[in-house]
C-alpha positions as CSV (number, residue, x, y, z in Angstrom):
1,X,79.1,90.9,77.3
2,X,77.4,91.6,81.0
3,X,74.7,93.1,82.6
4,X,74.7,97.3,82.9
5,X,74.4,98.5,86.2
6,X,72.4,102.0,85.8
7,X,72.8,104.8,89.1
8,X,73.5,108.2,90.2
9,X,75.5,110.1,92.0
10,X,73.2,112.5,94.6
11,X,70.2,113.7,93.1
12,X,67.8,111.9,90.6
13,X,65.3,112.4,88.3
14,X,62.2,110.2,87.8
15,X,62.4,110.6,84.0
16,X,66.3,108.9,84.0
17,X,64.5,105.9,86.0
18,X,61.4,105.8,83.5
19,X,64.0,105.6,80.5
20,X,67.4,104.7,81.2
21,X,66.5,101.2,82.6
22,X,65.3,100.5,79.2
23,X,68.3,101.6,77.4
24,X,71.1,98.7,79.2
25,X,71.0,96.8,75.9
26,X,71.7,100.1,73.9
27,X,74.4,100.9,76.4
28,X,76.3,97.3,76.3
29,X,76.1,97.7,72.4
30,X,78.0,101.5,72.3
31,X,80.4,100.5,74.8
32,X,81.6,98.4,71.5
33,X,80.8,100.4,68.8
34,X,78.1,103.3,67.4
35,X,74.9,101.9,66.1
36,X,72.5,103.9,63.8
37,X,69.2,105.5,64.7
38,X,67.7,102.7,62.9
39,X,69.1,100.3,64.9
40,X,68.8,101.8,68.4
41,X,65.0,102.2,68.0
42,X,64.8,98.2,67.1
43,X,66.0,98.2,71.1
44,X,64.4,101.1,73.1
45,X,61.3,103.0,72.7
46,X,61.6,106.2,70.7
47,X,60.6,108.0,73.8
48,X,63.2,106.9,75.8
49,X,66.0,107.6,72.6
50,X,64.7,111.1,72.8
51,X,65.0,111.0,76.1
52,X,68.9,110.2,76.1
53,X,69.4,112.6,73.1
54,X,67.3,115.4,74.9
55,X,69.2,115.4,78.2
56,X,72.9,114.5,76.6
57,X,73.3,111.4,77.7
58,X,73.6,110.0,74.3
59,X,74.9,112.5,71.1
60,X,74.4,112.1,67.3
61,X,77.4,112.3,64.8
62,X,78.5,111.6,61.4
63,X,74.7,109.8,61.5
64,X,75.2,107.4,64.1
65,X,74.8,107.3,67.9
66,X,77.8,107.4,70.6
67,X,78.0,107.6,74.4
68,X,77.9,110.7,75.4
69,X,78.2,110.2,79.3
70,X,80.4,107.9,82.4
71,X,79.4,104.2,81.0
72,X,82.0,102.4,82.5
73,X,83.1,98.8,80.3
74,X,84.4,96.0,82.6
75,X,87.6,96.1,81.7
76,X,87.7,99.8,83.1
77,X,85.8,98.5,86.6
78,X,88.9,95.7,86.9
79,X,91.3,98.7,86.5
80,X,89.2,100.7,89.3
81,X,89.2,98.5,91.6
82,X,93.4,98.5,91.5
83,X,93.1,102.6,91.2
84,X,91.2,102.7,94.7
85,X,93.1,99.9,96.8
86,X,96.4,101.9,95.7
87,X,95.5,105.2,96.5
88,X,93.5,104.3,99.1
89,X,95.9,102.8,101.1
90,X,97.5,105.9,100.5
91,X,95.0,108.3,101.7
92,X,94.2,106.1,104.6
93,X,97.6,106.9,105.7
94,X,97.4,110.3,105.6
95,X,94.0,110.6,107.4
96,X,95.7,108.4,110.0
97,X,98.3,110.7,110.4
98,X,95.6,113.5,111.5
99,X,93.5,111.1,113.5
100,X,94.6,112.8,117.0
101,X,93.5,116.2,115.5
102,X,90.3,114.7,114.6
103,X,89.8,113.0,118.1
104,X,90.2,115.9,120.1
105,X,86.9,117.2,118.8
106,X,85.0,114.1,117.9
107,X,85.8,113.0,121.4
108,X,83.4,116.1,122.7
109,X,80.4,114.0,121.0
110,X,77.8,112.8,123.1
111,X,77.6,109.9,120.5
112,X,81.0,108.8,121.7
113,X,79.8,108.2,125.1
114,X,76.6,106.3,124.0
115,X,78.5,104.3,121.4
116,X,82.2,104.6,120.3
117,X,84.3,106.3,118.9
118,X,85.3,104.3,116.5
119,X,81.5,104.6,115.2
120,X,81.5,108.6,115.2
121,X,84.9,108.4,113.8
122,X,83.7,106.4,110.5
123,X,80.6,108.4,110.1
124,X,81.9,111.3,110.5
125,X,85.4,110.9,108.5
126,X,84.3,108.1,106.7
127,X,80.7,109.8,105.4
128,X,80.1,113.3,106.3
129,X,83.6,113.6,105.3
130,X,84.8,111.6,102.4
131,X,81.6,111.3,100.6
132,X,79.4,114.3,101.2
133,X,81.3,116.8,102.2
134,X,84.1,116.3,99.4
135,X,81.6,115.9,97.0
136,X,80.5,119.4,97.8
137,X,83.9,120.8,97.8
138,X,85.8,118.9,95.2
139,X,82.9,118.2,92.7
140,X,80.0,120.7,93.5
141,X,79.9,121.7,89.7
142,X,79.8,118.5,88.3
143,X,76.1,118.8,90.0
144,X,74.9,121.7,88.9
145,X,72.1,119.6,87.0
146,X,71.0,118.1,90.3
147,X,72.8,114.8,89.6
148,X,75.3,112.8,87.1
149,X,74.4,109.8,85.8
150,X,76.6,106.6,85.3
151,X,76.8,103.1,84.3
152,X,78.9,100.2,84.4
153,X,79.1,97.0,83.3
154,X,78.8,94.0,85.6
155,X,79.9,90.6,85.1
156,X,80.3,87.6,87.3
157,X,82.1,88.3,90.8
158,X,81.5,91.9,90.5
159,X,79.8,91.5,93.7
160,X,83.4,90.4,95.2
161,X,84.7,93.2,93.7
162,X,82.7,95.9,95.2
163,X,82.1,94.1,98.7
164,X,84.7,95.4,100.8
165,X,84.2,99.4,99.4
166,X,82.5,101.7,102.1
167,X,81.7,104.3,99.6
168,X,77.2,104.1,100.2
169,X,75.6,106.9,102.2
170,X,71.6,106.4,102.3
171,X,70.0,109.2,104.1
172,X,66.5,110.9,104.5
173,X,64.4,113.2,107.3
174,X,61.5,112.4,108.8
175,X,60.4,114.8,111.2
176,X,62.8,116.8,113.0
177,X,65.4,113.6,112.7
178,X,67.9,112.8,110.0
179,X,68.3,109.0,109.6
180,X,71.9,107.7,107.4
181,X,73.2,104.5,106.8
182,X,77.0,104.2,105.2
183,X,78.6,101.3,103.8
184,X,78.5,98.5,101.0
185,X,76.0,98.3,97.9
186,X,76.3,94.4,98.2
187,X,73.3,94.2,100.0
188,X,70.1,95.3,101.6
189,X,70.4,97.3,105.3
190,X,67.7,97.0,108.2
191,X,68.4,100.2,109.2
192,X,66.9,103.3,108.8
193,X,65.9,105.2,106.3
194,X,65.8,101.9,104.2
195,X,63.3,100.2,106.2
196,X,61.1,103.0,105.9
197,X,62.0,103.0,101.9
198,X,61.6,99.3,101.1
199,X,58.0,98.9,103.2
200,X,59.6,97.7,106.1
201,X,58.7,100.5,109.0
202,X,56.7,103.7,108.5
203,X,58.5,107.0,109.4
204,X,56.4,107.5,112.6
205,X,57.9,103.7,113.9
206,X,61.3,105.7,112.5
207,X,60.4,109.0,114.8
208,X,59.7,106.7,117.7
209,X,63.3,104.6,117.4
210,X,64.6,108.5,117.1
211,X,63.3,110.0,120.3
212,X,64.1,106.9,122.3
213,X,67.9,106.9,121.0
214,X,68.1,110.7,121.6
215,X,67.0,109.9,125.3
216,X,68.6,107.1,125.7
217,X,72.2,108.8,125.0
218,X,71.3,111.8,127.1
219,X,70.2,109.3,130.4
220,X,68.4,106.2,129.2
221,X,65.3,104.0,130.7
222,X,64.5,100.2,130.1
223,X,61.7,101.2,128.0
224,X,64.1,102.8,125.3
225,X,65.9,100.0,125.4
226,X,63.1,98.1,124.0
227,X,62.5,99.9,121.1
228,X,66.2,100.1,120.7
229,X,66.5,96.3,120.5
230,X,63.6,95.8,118.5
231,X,65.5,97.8,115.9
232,X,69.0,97.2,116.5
233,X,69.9,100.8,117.5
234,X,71.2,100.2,121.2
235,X,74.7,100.6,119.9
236,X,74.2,103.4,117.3
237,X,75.5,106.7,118.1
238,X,72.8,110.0,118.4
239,X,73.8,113.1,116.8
240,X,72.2,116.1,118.5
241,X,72.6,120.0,117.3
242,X,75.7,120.6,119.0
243,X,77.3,117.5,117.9
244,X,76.3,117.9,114.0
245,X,78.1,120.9,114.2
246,X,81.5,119.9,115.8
247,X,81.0,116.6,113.0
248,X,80.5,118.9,109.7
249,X,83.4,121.3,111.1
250,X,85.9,118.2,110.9
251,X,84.2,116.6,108.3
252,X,84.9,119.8,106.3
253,X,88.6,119.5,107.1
254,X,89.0,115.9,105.9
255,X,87.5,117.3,102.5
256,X,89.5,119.8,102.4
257,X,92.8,117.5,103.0
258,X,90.5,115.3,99.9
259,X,90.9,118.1,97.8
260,X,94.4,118.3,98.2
261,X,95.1,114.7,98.0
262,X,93.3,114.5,94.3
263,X,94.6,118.3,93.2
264,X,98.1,117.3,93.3
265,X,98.4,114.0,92.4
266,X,99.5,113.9,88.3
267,X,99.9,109.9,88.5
268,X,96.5,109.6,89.3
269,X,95.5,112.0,86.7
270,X,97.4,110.0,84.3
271,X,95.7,106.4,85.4
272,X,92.2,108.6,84.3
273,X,93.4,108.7,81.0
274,X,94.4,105.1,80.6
275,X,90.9,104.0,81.1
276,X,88.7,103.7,78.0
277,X,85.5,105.7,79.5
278,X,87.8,108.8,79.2
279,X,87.1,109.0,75.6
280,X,83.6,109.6,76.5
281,X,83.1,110.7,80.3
282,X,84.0,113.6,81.1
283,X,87.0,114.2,83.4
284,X,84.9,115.5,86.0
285,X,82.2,112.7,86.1
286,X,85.5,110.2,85.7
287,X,86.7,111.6,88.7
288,X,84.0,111.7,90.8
289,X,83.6,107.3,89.8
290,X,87.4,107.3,90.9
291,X,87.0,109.2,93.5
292,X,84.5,106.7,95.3
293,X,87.0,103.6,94.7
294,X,89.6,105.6,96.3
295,X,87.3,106.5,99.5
296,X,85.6,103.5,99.5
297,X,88.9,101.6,99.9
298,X,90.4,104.0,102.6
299,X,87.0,103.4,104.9
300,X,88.4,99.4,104.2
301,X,91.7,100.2,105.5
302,X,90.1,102.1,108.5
303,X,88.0,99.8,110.0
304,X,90.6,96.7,109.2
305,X,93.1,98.8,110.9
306,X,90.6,99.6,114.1
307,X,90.2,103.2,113.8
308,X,86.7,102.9,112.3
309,X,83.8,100.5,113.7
310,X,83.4,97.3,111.8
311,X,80.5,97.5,110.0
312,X,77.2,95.1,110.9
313,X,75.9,92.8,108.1
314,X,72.8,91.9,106.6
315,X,71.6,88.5,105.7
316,X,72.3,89.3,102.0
317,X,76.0,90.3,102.6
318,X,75.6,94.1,102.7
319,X,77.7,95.7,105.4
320,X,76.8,99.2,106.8
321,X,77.0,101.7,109.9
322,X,74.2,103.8,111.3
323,X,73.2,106.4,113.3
324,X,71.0,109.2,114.2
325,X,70.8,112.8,113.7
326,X,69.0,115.7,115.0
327,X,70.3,119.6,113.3
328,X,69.4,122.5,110.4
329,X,72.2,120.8,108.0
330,X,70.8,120.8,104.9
């Protein structure tokens, strides 16, 4: 038996971070059989088991506990990892295939001309586009109580496993700027918002690196430069109002060609079933997991093929993109 990893898919809830932490032993054990009441409490604190009960995440029957939402078992996060190199090498291909549609409006960014466009190309396919915007389109029920939770165990080289999936958008506003990061979850990012998250910068150090960026890419000074270099933003693109609205309009169309992708393919909807969280996870929350390997691995194939930027890398092995973003998107 390994470790449980506990997250979320967008949204939270500071209740599942108060209890669900506590409940990894609990979870280990049902992914192997149903334990009692009795039993449960003798690992958790009865708050926390009416907690799970409560909110679903854990049902009673025939007077013993069961998994009642997307715990993923090891054996199912080997067989993921195969699911999203297939098919995405396979939807890589296809969103190749459209790149020159894509270009001729992502090439009218001012972010192309301040940084590349393979940059604007991964964060605006690779993020805005296969993460948030698909999410919205494909999966925007499966959020209709702010977030869905998951699990999944972890044993050793599960880091190896994960490392080369871009699937990780980080994102927050701090005055009129929207800060994002994309990539791994194999390590920490000095970017933006997460320095301002982990203690590292406050947001008006963020607002600062913001307004010098946005200047910068419209004529630039020495001065920016500073503050650029300082924080490793000389190369990251700048997003202005007009630009945000050419990159959600083709962002929108690379969901759209996501939906279509997952809709219609019945050998992907029969390797969901082979997995042994389908007896508990709904298909929906299944899919959505799947659905990250699968993206993840395309944003791989992307940036080994040259269309997308190679990513920058931490000193703990995470690797990520950045940029900034001024606009009304929600």
């Amino acid at each position: 038996m390994g470790r449980l990893m506990v997250y979320v898919c967008c949204g939270s809830d500071p209740d599942y971070w108060k209890h669900v932490p506590n409940a990894k032993e609990l979870l280990l054990k049902l992914l192997r059989s149903p334990v009692t009441r009795e039993e449960a409490l003798r690992m958790i604190p009865e708050d926390s088991l009416r907690y799970l009960l409560s909110n679903g995440l854990l049902k009673e029957e025939d007077g013993v506990l069961k998994l009642n939402f997307c715990v993923l078992p090891w054996e199912d996060v080997l067989r993921l990892r195969e699911i999203g190199v297939e098919f995405g090498e396979a939807l890589a291909k296809r969103l190749i295939g459209l790149m020159e549609s894509f270009d001729s409006r992502l090439m009218k960014m001012r972010g192309v001309g301040c940084s590349s466009l393979e940059h604007v190309r991964f964060s605006v396919i690779g993020c805005y586009g296969l993460d948030l915007e698909s999410l919205r389109l494909v999966f925007g029920g499966a959020f209709s109580g702010g977030f869905v939770p998951y699990a999944k165990e972890i044993r050793e080289g599960a880091k190896r496993l994960m490392e080369d999936f871009y699937w990780g958008c980080h994102s927050s506003q701090f005055g009129p700027y929207t800060f994002y990061s994309f990539g791994n979850h194999t390590g920490r990012r000095n970017a933006f918002p997460d320095l301002v998250w982990r203690g590292k910068a406050s947001e008006e150090e963020a607002i600062s690196v913001a307004k010098a960026l946005e200047e910068h890419c419209s004529k630039g000074n020495a001065e920016n430069m500073k503050i650029l270099k300082k924080y490793g933003y000389e190369k990251a693109p700048f997003f202005g109002p007009e630009d945000e609205e050419v990159g959600w309009k083709v962002a929108w169309e690379v969901a759209e060609e996501a939906e279509r992708f997952l809709r219609k393919n019945d050998e992907l909807n029969g390797e969901l079933k082979r997995l042994r969280a389908s007896k508990w996870c709904r298909r929906d929350e299944l899919l959505i997991e799947v659905w990250h390997w699968i993206f993840g691995w395309a944003n791989n194939v992307l940036v080994r093929e040259g269309y997308f930027a190679r990513p920058e890398e931490s000193e703990d092995g995470g690797r990520y993109i950045k940029w900034i973003a001024r606009s009304n998107k929600p």
